[in-house]
N, CA, C and O of each residue as an XYZ file, in Angstrom:
792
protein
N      50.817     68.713    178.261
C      51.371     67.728    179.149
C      52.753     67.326    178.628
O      53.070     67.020    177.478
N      53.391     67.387    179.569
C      54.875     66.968    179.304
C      55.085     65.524    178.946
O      54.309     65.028    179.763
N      55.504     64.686    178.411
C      55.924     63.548    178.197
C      57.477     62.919    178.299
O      58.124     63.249    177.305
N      58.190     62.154    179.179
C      59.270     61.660    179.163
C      59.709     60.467    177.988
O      58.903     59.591    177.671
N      61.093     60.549    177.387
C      61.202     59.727    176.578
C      62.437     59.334    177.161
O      63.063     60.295    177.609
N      63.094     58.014    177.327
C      64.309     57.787    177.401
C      65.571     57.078    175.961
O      65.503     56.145    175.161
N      66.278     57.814    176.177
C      67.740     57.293    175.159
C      68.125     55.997    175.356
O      68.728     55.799    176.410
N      67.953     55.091    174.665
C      68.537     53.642    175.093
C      69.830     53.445    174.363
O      70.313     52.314    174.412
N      70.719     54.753    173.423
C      71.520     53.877    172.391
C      72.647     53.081    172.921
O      73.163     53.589    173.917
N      73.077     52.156    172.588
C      74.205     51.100    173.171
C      75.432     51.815    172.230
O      75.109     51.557    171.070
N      76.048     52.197    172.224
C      77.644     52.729    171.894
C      78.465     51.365    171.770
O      78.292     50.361    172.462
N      79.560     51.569    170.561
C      80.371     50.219    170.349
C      81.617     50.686    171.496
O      81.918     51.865    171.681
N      82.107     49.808    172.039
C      83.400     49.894    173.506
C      82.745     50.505    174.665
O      83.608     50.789    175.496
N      81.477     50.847    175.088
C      80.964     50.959    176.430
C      80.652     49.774    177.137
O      80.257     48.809    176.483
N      80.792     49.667    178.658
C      80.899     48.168    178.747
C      79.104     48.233    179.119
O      78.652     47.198    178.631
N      78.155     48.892    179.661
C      76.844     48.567    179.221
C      75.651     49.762    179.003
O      75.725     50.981    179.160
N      74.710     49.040    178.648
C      73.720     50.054    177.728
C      73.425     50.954    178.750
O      72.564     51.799    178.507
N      73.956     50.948    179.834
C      72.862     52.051    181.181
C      74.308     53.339    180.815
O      73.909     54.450    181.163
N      75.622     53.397    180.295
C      76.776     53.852    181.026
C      75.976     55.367    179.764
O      76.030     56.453    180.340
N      75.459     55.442    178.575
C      74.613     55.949    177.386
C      73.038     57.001    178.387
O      72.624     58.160    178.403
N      72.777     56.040    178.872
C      71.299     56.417    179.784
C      70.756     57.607    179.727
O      70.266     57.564    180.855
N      70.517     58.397    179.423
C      69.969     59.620    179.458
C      68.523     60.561    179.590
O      67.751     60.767    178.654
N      68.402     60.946    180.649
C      66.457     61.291    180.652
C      66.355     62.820    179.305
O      67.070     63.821    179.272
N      65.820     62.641    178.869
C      65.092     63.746    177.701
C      63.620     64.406    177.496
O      62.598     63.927    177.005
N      63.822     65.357    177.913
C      62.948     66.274    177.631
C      62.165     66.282    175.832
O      62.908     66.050    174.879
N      61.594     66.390    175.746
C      60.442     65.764    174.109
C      61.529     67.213    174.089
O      62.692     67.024    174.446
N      61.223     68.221    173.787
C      61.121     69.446    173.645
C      63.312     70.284    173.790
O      63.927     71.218    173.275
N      63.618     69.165    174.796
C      64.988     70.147    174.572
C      65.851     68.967    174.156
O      65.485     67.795    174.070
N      67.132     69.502    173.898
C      68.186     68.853    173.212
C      68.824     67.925    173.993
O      68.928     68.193    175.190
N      69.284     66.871    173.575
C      69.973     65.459    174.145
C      71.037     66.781    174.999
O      71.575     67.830    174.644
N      70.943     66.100    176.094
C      72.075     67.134    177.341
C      72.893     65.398    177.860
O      72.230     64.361    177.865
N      74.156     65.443    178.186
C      74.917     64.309    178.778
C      74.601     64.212    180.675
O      73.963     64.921    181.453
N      74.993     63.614    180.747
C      75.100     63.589    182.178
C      75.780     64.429    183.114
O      76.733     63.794    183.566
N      75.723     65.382    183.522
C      76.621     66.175    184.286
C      78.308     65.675    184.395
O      79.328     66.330    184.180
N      78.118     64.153    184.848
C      79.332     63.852    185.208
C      80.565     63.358    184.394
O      81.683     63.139    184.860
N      80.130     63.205    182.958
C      80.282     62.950    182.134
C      80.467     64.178    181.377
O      79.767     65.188    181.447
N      81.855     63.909    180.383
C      82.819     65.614    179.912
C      81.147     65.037    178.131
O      80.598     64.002    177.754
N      81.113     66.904    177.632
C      80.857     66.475    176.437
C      81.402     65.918    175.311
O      82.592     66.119    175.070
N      80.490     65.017    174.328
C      81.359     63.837    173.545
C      81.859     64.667    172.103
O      82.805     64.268    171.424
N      81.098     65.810    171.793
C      81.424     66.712    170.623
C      82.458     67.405    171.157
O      83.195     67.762    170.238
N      82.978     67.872    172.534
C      84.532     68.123    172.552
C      85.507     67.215    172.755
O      85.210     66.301    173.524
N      86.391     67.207    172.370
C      87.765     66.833    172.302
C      88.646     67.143    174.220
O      88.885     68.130    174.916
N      88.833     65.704    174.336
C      89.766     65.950    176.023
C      90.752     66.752    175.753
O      91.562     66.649    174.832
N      90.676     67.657    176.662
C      92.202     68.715    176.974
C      93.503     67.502    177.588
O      93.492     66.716    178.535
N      94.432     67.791    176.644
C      95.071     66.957    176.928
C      96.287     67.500    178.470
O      96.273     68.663    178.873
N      97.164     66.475    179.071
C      97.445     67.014    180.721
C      98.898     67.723    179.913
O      99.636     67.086    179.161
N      99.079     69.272    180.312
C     100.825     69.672    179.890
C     101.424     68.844    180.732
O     102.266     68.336    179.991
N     101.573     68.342    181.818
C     102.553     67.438    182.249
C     102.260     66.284    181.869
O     103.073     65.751    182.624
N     101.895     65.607    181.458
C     101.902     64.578    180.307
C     102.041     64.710    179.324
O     102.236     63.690    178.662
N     102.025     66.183    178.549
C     102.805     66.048    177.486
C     103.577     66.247    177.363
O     104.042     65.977    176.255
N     104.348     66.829    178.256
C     106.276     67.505    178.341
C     106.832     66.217    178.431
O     107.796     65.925    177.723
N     106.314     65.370    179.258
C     106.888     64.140    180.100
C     106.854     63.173    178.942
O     107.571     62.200    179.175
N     106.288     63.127    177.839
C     106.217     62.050    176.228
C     107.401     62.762    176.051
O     108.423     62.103    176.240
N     107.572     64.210    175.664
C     108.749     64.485    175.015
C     110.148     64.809    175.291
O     111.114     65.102    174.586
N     109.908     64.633    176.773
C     111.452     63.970    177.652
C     111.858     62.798    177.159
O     113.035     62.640    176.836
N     110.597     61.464    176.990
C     110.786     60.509    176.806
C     111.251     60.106    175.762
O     111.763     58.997    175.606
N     111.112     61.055    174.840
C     110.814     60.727    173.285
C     112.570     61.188    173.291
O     113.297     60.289    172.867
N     113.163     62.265    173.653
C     114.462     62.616    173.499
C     115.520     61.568    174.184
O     116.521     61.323    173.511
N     115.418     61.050    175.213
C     115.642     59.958    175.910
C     116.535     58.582    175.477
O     117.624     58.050    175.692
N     115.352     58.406    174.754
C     115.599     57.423    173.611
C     116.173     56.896    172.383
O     116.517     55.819    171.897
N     116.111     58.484    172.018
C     116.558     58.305    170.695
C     118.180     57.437    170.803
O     118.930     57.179    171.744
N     118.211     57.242    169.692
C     119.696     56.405    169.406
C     120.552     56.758    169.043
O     120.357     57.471    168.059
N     122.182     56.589    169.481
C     123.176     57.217    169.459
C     123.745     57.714    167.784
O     124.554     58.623    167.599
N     123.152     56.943    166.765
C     123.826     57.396    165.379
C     122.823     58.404    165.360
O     123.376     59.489    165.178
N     121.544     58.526    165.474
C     120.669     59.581    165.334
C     120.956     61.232    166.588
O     120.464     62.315    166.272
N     121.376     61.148    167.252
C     121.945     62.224    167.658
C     123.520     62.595    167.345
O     124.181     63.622    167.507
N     123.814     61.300    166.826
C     125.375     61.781    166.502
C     125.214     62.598    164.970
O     125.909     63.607    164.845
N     124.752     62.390    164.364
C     124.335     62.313    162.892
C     123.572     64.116    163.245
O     124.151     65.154    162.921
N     122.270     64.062    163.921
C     122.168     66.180    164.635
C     123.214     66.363    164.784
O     123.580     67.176    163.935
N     123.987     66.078    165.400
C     125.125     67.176    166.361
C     126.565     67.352    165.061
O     127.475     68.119    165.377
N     126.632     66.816    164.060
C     127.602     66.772    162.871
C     126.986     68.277    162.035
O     127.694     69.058    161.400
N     125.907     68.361    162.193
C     125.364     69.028    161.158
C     125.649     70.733    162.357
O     125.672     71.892    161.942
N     125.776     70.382    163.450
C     126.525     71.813    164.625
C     127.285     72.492    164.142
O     128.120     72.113    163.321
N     127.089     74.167    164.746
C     128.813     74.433    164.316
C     129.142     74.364    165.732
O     128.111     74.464    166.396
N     130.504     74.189    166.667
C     131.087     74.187    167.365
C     130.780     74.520    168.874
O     130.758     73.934    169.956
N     130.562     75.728    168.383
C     130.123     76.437    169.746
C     128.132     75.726    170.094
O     127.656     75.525    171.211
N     127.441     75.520    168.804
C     126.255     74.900    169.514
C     126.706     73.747    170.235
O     126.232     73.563    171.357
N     127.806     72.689    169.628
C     127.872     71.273    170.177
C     128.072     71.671    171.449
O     127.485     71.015    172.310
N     128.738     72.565    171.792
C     129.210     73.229    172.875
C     127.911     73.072    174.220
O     127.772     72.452    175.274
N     127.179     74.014    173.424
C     126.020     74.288    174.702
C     125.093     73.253    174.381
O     124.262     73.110    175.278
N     124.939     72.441    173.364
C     124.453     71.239    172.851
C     124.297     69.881    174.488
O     123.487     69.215    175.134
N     126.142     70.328    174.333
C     126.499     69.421    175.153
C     126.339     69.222    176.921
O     126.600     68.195    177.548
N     125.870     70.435    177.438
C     125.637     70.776    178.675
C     123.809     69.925    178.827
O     123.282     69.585    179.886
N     123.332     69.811    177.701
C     121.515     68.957    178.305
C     121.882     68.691    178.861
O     122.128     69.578    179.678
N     122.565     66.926    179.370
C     122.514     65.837    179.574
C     124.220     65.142    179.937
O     125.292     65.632    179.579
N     124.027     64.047    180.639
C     125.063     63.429    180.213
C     125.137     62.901    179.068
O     126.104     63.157    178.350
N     124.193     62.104    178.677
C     124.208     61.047    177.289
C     124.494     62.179    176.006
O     125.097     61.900    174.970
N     124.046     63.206    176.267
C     124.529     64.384    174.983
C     126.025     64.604    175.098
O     126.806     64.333    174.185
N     126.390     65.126    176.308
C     127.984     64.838    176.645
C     128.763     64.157    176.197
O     129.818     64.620    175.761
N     128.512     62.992    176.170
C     129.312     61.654    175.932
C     128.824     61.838    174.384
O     129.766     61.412    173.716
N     127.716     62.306    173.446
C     127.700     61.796    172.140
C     128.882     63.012    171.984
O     129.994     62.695    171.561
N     128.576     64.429    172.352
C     129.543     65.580    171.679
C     130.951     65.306    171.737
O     131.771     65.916    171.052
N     131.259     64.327    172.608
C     132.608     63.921    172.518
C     132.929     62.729    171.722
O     133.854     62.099    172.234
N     132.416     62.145    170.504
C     132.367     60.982    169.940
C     133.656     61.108    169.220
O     134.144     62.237    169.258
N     134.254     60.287    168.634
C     135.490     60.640    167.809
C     134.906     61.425    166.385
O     135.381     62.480    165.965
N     133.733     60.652    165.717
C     133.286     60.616    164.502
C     133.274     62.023    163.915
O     133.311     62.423    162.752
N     133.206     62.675    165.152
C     132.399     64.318    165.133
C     133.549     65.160    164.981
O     133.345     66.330    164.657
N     135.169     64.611    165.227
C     136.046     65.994    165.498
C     137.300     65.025    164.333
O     138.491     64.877    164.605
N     136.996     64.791    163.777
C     138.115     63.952    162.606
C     138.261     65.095    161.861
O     139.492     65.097    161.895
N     137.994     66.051    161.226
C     138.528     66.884    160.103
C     138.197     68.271    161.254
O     137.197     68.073    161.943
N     138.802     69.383    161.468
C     139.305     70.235    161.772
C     139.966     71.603    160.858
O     140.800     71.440    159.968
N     139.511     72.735    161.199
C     139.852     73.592    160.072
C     140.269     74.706    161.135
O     139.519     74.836    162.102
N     141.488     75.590    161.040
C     141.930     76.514    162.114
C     142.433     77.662    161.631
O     143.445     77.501    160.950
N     142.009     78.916    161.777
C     141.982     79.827    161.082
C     142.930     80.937    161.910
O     142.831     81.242    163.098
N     143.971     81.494    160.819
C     145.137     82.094    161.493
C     144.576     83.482    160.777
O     144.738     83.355    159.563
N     144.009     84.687    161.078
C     144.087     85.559    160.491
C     143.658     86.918    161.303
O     142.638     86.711    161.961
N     144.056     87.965    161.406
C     143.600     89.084    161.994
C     144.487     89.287    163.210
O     145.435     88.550    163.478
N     144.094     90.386    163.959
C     144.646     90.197    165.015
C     144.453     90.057    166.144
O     145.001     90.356    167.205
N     143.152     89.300    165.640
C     142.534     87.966    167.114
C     142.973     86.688    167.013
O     142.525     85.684    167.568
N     144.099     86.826    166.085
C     144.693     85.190    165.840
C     144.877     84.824    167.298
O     144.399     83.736    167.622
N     145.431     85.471    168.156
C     145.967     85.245    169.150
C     144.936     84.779    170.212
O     145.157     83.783    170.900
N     143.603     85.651    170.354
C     142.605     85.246    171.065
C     142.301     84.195    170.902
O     142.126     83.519    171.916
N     142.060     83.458    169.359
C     141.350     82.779    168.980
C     142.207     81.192    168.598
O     141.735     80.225    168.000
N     143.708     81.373    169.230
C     144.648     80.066    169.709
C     144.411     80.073    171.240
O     145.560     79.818    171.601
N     143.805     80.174    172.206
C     143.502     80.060    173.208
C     143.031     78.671    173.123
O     143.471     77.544    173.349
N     141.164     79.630    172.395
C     140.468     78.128    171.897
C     140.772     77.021    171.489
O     140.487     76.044    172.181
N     141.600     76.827    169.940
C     142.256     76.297    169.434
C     143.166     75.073    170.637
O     143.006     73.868    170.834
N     143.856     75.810    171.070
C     144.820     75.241    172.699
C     143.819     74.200    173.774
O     144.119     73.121    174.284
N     142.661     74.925    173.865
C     142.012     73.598    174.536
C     141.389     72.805    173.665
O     141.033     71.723    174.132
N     141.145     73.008    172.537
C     139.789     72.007    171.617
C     141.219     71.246    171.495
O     140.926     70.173    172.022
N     142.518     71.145    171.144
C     143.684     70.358    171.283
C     143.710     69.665    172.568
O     143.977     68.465    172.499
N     143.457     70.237    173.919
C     143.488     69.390    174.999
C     142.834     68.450    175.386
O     143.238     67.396    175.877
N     141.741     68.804    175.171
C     140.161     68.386    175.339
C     140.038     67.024    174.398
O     139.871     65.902    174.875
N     140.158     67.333    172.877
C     139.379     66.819    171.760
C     140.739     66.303    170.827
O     140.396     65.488    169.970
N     141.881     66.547    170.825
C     142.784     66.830    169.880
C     143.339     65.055    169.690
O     144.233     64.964    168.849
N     143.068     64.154    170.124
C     143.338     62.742    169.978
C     142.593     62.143    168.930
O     143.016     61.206    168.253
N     141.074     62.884    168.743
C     140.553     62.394    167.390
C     140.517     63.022    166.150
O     139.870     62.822    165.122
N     141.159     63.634    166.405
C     141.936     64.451    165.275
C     142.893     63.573    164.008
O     143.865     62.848    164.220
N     142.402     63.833    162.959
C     143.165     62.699    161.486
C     143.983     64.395    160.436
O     145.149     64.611    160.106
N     142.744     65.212    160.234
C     143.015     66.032    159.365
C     142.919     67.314    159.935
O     142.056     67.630    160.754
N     144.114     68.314    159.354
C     144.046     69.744    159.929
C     143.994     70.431    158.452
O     144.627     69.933    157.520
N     142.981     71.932    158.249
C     143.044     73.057    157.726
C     144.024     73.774    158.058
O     143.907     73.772    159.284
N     144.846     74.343    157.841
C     145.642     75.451    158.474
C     145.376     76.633    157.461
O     146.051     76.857    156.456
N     144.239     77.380    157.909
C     144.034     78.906    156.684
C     144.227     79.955    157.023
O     143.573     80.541    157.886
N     145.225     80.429    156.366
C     145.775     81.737    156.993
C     145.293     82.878    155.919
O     145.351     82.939    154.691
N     144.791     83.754    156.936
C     144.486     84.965    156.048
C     145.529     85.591    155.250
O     146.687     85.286    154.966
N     144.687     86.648    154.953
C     145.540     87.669    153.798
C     146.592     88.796    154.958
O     146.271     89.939    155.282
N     147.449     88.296    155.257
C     148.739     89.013    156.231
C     148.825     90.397    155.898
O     149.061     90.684    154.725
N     148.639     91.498    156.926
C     149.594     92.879    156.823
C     150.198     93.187    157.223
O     150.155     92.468    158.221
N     151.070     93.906    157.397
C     152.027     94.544    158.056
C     151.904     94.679    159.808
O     152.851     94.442    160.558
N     150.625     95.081    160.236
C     150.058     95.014    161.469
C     149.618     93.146    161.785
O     149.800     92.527    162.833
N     149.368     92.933    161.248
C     149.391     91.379    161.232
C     149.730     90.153    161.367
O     149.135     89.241    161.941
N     151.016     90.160    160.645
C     152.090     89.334    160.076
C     152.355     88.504    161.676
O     152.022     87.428    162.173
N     153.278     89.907    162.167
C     153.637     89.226    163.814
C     152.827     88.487    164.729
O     153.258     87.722    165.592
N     151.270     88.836    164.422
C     150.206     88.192    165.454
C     150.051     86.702    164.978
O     149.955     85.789    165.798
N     150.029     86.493    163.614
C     149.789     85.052    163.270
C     150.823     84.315    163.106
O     150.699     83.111    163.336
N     151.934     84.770    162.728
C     153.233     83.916    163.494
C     153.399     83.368    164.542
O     153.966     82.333    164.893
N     152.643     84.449    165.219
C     153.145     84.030    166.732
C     151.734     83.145    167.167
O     151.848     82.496    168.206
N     150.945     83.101    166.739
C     149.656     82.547    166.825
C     149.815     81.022    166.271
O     149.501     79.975    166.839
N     150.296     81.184    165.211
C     150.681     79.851    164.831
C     152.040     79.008    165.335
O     152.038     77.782    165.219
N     152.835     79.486    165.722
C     154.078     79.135    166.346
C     153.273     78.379    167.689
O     153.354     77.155    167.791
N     152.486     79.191    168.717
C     151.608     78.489    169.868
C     150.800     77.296    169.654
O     150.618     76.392    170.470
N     150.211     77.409    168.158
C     149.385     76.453    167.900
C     150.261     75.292    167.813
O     150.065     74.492    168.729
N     151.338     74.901    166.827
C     152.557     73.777    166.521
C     152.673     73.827    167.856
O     151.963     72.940    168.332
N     153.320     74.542    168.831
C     153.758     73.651    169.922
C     152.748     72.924    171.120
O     153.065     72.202    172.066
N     151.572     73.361    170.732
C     150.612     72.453    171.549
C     150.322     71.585    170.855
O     150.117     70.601    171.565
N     150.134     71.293    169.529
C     149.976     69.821    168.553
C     151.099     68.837    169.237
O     150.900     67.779    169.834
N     152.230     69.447    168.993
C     153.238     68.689    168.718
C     153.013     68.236    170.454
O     152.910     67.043    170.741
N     152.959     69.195    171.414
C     152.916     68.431    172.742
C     151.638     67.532    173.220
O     151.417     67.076    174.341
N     151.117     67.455    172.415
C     149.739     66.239    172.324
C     150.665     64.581    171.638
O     150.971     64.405    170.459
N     150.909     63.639    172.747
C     151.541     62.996    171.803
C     150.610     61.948    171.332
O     151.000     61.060    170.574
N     149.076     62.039    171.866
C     147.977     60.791    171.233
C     147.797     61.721    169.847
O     147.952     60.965    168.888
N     147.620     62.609    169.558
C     147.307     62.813    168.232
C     148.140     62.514    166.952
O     149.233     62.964    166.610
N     147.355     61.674    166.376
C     147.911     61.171    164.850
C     147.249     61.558    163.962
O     146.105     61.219    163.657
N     148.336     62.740    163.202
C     147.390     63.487    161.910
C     148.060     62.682    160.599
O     149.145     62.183    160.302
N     146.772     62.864    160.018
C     147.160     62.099    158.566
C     147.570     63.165    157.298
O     148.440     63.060    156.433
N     146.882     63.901    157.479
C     147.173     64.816    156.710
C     147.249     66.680    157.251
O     146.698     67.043    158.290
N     147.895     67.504    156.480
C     147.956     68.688    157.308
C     147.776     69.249    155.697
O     148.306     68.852    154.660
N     146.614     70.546    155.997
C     146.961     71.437    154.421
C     146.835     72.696    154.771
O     145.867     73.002    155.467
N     147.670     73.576    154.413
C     147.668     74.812    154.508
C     147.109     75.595    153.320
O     147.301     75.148    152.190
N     146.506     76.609    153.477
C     145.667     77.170    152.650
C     145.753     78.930    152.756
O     145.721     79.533    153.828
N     145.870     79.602    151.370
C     146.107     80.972    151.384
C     147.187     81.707    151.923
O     147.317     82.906    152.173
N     148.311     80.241    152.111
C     149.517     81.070    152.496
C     150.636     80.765    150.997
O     151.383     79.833    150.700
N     150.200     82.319    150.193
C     150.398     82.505    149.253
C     152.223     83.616    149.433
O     152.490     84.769    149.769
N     152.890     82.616    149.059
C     154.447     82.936    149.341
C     154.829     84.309    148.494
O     155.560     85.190    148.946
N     154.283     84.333    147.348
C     154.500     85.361    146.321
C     153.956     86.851    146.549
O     154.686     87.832    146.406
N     152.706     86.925    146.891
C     152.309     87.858    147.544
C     152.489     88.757    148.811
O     152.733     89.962    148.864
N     152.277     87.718    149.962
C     151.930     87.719    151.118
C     153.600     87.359    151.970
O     153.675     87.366    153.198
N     154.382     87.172    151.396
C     155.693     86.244    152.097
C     156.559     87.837    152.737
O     157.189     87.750    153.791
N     156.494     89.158    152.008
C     156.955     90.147    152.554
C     156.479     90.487    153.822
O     157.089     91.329    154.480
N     155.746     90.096    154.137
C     154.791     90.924    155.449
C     155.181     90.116    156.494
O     155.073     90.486    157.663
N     155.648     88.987    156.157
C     156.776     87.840    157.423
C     158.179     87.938    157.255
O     158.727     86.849    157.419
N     158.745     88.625    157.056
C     160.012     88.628    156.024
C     160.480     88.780    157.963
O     161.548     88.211    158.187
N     160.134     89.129    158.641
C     160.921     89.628    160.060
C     160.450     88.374    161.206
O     160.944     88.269    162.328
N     159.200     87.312    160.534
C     158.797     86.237    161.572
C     158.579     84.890    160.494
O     157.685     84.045    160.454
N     159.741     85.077    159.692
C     159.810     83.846    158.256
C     160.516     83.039    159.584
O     159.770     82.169    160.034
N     161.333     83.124    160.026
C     161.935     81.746    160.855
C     160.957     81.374    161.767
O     161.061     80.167    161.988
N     160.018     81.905    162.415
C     158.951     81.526    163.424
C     158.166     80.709    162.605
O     157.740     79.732    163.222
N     157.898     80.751    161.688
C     156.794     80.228    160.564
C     157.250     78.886    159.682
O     156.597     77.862    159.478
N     158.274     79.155    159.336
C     159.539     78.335    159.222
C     159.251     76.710    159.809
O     158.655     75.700    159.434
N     160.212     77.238    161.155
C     160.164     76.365    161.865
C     158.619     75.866    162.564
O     158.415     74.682    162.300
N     157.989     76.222    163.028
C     156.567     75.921    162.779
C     155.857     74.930    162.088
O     155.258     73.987    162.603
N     155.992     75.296    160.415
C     155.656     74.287    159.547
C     156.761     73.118    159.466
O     156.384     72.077    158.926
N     157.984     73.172    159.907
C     158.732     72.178    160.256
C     158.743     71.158    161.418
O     159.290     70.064    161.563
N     158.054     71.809    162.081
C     157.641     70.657    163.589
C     156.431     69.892    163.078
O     156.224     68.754    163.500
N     155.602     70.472    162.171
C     153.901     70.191    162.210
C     154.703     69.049    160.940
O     154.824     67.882    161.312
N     155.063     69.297    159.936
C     155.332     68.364    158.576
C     156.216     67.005    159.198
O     155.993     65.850    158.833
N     157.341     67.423    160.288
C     158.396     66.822    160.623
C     157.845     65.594    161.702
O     158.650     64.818    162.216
């Protein structure tokens, strides 16, 4: 003969002893209520509720704390950094982020690579304090491209008139060595470092 037993346990945060209720078989294992998920698994949590926390969570954060990520960028990420959002926009353009500057004259993509140079000056060039100026090791095939690369660069500084540099340092333009290989674009270079110092 079969015998019915019922489950009475009261659970702590259920609001009453019936919500527990359960009919039991002597013979088979405590089973839940159909309608009711089992309590030994864990709820699947909703993916759109969880994407939607971590929209929120990015959202929020605070402007020294994304300014403070985006320092630790190189250039081109702040770059695509900067396309999320507006509020990312507005941090990638902070002053804090473009104060020291380093611009590299060497090869003979100098020229390609004052394009760039030419807008990060248009764009960005007002929070500008300190310039690198590092010029590679010059050859003969060379010489003329970064002259002239750098000659473009001085006259877009100089035609920026919000930018106030504090300091300017040139680097690896080693006169003793390297000064023959300009000997035909020494006045381009010349004058150049005379607009930028002057």
């Amino acid at each position: 003969m079969r015998t019915r037993s019922y489950n009475l346990d009261v659970q702590p945060g259920c609001s009453s002893w019936s919500d527990d209720l359960s009919f039991v078989d002597n013979d088979a294992k405590l089973m839940p209520p159909p309608s009711q998920p089992s309590r030994d698994e864990p709820p699947q949590p909703d993916p759109q509720a969880f994407s939607s926390d971590i929209d929120l969570t990015w959202s929020f954060l605070p402007h020294e704390v994304l300014i403070n990520v985006f320092r630790h960028l190189e250039d081109h990420d702040r770059c695509s950094a900067s396309l999320v959002c507006k509020k990312w926009l507005q941090i990638s353009r902070a002053a804090c982020l473009w104060r020291r500057r380093r611009f590299v004259f060497a090869g003979l993509d100098a020229l390609e690579r004052i394009q760039r140079y030419k807008m990060f000056i248009t764009v960005l060039g007002q929070h500008v304090d300190h310039i690198v100026l590092d010029f590679g090791r010059p050859s003969m095939s060379t010489a003329g491209v970064i002259a002239k690369a750098f000659e473009g660069f001085v006259s877009k500084v100089n035609s920026k008139v919000k930018m106030r540099l504090r300091s300017v340092t040139a680097r690896n333009l080693d006169f003793q060595l390297a000064w023959r290989f300009f000997s035909h674009h020494r006045a381009k270079v010349w004058y150049a470092l005379s607009l930028q110092l002057g």
